[in-house]
Phi, psi and omega in degrees: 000329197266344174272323189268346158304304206289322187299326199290352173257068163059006191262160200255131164253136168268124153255157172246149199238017176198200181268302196297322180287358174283302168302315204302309192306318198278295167332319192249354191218141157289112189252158138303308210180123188239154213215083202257157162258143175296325194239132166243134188313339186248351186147171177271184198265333159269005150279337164321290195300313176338292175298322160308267170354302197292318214258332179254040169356303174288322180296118176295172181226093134321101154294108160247111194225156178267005168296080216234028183271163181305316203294333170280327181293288174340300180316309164307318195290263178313358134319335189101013178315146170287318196185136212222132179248150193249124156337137318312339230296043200277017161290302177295006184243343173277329175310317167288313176314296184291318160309299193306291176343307172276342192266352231233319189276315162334277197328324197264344151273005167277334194271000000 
């Protein structure tokens, strides 16, 4: 559903269905923006971001998690996260995309 959302708003989505196909994609392809779940089938999601972070620096990270208590957004947050949106809320989570996004281009025409 979150892929057939973001696509209709001109953005090209990749999805991954784990921790490992996820890494495999970034080592082979260039992202914008990565839009993670905490649990994941394979491991967690902060740890993705954890990894993500490390190996894309400049790539924001979006939490969209049914995890929605402070201790989990804190969690998220010091994972490197941008911004962590709690399930269902998918208004707030394109609301964010675009942000992180237009603010992701400002920076690279400032550059």
């Amino acid at each position: 559903m979150l892929t057939h959302l973001l696509g209709q708003s001109d953005y090209e989505v990749t999805a991954a269905d784990s921790l490992a196909v996820a890494l495999d994609l970034t080592r082979r392809e260039k992202f914008d923006l990565y839009i993670l779940d905490k649990r994941l089938p394979d491991g967690s999601g902060l740890e993705l971001c954890r990894r993500l972070h490390q190996a894309t620096p400049d790539v924001p990270v979006i939490f969209y998690t049914g995890d929605a208590y402070q201790l989990h957004r804190q969690e998220g947050l010091d994972a490197g996260a941008r911004a962590y949106v709690a399930k269902p809320n998918i208004d707030e989570l394109v609301e964010r995309v675009n942000e992180v996004l237009s603010r992701q281009e400002c920076s690279a025409a400032a550059g």
